[in-house]
N, C-alpha and C positions, 0 to 999 in steps of 0.2 A: 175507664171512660176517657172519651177525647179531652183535651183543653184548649178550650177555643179562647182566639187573640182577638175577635172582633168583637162589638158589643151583639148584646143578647137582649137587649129592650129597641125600643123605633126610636129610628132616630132624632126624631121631633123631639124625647124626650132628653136629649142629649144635645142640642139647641145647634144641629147639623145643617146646611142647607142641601136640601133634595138636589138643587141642581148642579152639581160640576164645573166648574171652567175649565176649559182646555189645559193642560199637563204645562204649556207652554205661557200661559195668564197666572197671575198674581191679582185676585180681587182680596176686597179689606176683608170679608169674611174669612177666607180662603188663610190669608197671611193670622190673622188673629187666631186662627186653628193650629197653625204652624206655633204663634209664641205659646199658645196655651198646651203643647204636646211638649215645649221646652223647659215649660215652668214643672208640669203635672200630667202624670198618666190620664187616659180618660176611663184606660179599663184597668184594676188590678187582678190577677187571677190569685186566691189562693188557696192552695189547696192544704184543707183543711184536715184531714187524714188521707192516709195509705188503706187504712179497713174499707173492704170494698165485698161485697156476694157475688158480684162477678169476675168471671177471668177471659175478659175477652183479647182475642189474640191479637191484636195490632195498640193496644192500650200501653201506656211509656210507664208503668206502675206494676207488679206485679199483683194477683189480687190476694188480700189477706182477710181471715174473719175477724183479728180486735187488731187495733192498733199498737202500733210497736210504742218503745222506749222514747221519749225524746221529741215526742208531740209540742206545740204549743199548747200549753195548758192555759184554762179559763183566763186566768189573769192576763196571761202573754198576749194572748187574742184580743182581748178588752185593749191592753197597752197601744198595739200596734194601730188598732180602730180608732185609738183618738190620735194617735201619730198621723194616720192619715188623713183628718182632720183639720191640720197644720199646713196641708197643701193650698187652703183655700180653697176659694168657690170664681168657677165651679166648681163644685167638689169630682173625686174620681169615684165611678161604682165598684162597691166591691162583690167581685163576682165569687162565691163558697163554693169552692167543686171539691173533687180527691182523686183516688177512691170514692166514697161515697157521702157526703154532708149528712147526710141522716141518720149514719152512726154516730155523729156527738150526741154524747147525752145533753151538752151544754150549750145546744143548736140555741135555743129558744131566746136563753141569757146573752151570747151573742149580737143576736137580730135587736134585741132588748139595748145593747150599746150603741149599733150602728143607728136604731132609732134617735138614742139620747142626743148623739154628735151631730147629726143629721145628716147622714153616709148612706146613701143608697144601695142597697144589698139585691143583688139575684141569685139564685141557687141553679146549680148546675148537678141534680141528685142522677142515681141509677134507679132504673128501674126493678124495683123489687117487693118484696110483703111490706117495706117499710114506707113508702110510696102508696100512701091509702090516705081518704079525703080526710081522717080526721088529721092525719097530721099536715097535712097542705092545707089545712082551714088553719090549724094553729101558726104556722108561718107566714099565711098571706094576714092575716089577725095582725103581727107584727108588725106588716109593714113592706112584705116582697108583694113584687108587682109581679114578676119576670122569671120563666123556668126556663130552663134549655135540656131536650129530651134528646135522644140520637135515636137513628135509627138509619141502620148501614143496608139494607136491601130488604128484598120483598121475602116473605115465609123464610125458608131454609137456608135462604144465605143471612140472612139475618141473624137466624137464630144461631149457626154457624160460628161467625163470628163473637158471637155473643155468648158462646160456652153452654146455652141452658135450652131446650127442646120447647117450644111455644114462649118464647120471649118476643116474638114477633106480637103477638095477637096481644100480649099482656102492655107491648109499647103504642098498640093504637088506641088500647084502653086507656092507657095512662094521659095520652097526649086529649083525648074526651074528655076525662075526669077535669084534666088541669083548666082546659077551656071551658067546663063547665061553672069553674070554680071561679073563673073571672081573671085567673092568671094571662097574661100575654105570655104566647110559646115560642120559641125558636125549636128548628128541627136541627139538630146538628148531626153530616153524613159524610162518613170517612170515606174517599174516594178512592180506591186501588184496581187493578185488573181486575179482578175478579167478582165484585161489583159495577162496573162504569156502565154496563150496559142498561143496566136496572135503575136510572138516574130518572126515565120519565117517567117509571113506575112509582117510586118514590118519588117524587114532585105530585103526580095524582093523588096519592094517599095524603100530602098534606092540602089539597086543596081539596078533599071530600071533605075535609075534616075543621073548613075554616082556619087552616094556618098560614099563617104568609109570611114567615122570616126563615129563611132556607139558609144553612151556614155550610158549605162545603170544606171540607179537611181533606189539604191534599197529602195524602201519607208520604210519611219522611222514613225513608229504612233504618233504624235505629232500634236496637233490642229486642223486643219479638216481635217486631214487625219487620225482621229483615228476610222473613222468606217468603212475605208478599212483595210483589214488583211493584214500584212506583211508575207512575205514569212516564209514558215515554213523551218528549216535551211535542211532537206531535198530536198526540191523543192530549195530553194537557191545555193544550191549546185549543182542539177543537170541544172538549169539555167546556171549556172556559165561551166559544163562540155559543154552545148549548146554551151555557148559564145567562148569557145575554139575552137570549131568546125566552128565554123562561120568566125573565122579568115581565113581557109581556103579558102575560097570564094574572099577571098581580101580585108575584113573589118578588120577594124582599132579597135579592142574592148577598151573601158576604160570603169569604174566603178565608180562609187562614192557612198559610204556608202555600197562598197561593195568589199573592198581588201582582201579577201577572194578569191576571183577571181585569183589574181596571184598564192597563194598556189595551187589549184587545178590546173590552166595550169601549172605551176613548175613540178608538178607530173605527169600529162599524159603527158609530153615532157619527162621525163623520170628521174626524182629526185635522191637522193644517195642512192641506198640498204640499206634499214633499214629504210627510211623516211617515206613511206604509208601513207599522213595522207590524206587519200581520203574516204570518204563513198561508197559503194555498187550505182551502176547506181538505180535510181529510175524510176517512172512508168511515168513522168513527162519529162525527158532525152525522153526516148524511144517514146514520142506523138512529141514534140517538135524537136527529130531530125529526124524521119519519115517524118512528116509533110513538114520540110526544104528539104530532098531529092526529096519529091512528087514535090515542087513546084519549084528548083532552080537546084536539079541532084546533082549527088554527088559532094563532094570536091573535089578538084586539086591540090591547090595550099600546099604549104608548112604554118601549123600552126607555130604561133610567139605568144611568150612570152608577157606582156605590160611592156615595161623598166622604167617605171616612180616609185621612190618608194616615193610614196606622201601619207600624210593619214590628216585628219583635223591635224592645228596648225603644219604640216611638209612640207615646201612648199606650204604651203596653208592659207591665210589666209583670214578676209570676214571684209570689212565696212560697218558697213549700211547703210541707207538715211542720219542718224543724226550722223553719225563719230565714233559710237559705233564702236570696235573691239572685234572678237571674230574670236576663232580660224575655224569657217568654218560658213557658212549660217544656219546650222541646229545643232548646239552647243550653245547654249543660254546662257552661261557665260563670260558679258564682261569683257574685257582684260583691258579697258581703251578707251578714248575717243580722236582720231585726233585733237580736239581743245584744246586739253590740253597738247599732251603729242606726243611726235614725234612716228611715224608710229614703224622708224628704231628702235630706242628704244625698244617698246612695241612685238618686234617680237625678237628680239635678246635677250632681258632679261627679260621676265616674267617667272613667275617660273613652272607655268602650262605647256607653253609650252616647254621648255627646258626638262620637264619631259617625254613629248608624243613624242618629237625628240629623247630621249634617251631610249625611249621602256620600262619604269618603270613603269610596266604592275601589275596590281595585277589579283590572281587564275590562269584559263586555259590561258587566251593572256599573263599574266606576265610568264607562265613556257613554251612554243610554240617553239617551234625552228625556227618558222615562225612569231618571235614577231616585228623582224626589218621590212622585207621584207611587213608581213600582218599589223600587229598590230591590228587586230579590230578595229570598227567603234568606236569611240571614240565618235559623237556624239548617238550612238545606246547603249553604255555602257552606257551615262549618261540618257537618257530617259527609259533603264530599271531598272538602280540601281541606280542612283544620282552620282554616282562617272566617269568622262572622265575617270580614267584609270582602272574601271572595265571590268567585262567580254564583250565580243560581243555577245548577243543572239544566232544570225542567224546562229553563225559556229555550227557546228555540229560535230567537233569531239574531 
């Protein structure tokens, strides 16, 4: 499965304001966002096992049927839950992905901690036999509000990627079941060549289906996703002008590994004279927003900004199965390890991070006017250059 950095609930409930100010204003809301991403994650990911039933190819995981050696075990988990705790309120959500959360046998006991402390939990599961209502009635019972389901293209490129022949048909069942059940859904969809075309398709499929929080992954070529291309920062871009547009429709856009995104909508909402920093519409824009009007009619609604400014190790942070930290799921440089060293600590004062919350950007992201607001992927700087606070590839201007 992906591991998504943005949140997976609305943002209302994360006490966000819908509206943006310009990259270039400091309102008190705006600044109080800034001290509270200083003090405290707003999201932590952790990923609760490697055991996964699928083996989808662009996934940072290999997949396994049980879990290895070296898991956090019941206790560890409980520990670390009240460790996060400790951050204060507002508290941070802890988001359960893997592999797969529904292989712990000790899911329940878990949700049963985070209820105690009062730690707001989402689950981020795969879609599989173990993904049936009675056990999503026993988790939302708990106390989850919030699922996040993927789904990377229509029929066969989906299922494609997804290793298993009708995974498609079983993810728009799932994504029913969950909305049935009174879960808020996030769709979360890995964007690569070979997919990007199929974006208004899937946009349509969540809006037949009453979902409206659309989380775009822009693929980072790193382990077995390096034989799919990453977006060229052209097509990236005009993706990103797409996703602006889609907002109009009534989806909820986020990004991960791709804040890039806020600069472009920042400027087609209408930036400060003199800011421009948008590329020429590409051939890619014009297929992709055609396509969306052929199948959905035009927009209505009033485009919105995404108010979240989170980037890896800024409000964001990732554990693994084995307690490792690092500043996102797809940043491979640990921080230090939960059995050693307190969470709060480790996010408050590593020196890495303090650097990537303070925008200490080296080349085009260190001189950007857009360094706070974008920053670059920070893990897409370090898998092309070696350096988190190098350039982002994908921008393009």
């Amino acid at each position: 499965m992906t591991i998504s950095s943005d949140p997976i609930v609305s943002p209302s409930s994360l006490a966000i304001q819908s509206a943006a100010p310009h990259h270039g204003q400091i309102e008190h809301g705006r600044q109080s966002m800034e001290d509270r991403t200083n003090r405290s994650p707003i999201l932590i990911f952790w990923e609760s096992t490697k055991a996964c039933p699928l083996s989808c190819r662009h996934c940072r995981a290999e997949a396994i049927s049980t879990a290895p050696d070296g898991e956090l075990s019941t206790s560890e988990a409980i520990a670390m839950i009240e460790d996060i705790a400790n951050f204060g309120s507002p508290s941070p959500i802890l988001v359960l992905t893997g592999g797969d959360i529904l292989m712990r046998d000790d899911l329940e006991e878990i949700l049963n901690a985070c209820k105690r402390v009062g730690i707001k939990a989402a689950l981020s599961p795969a879609i599989s036999p173990l993904f049936n209502e009675e056990r999503l009635t026993a988790v939302r019972d708990l106390g989850v509000k919030a699922l996040s389901i993927s789904l990377d293209g229509i029929g066969t490129t989906h299922d494609s990627i997804r290793g298993i022949g009708g995974h498609f048909e079983k993810t728009l069942e799932a994504m029913e079941l969950a909305k049935r059940l009174g879960f808020s859904v996030q769709v979360n969809t890995t964007v690569m060549s070979n997919n990007v075309i199929e974006l208004p398709e899937i946009a349509k499929a969540l809006l037949d289906r009453g979902v409206t929080i659309w989380e775009i992954f822009f693929l980072i070529s790193v382990g077995r996703g390096t034989e799919m291309l990453e977006l060229k920062p052209q097509d990236a871009e005009d993706v990103a002008r797409f996703l602006y547009d889609a907002t109009a429709y009534g989806l909820t856009v986020r990004t991960v590994e791709g804040p890039m995104y806020r600069r472009v909508a920042n400027e087609l909402r209408g930036g400060e004279e003199g800011d421009k920093l948008l590329l020429p519409k590409g051939v890619l824009y014009g297929e992709l927003s055609s396509r969306m009007i052929n199948l959905v009619g035009e927009p209505s609604g009033d485009r919105h900004i995404p108010p979240a400014i989170t980037r890896d190790g800024k409000g964001i942070i990732f554990i693994s199965n084995t307690g490792d930290v690092y500043p996102s799921g797809f940043l491979p440089l640990s921080l230090g390890n939960i059995r050693d060293r307190s969470l709060v600590e480790i996010y408050q004062e590593d020196q890495l991070l303090l650097d990537i919350r303070g925008a200490k950007f080296v080349g085009r992201c260190g001189g950007c006017s857009y360094s706070n607001w974008c920053g670059g992927s920070r893990a897409r700087a370090y898998a092309a250059t070696g350096d988190p606070l190098g350039d982002d590839p994908i921008c393009g201007i």
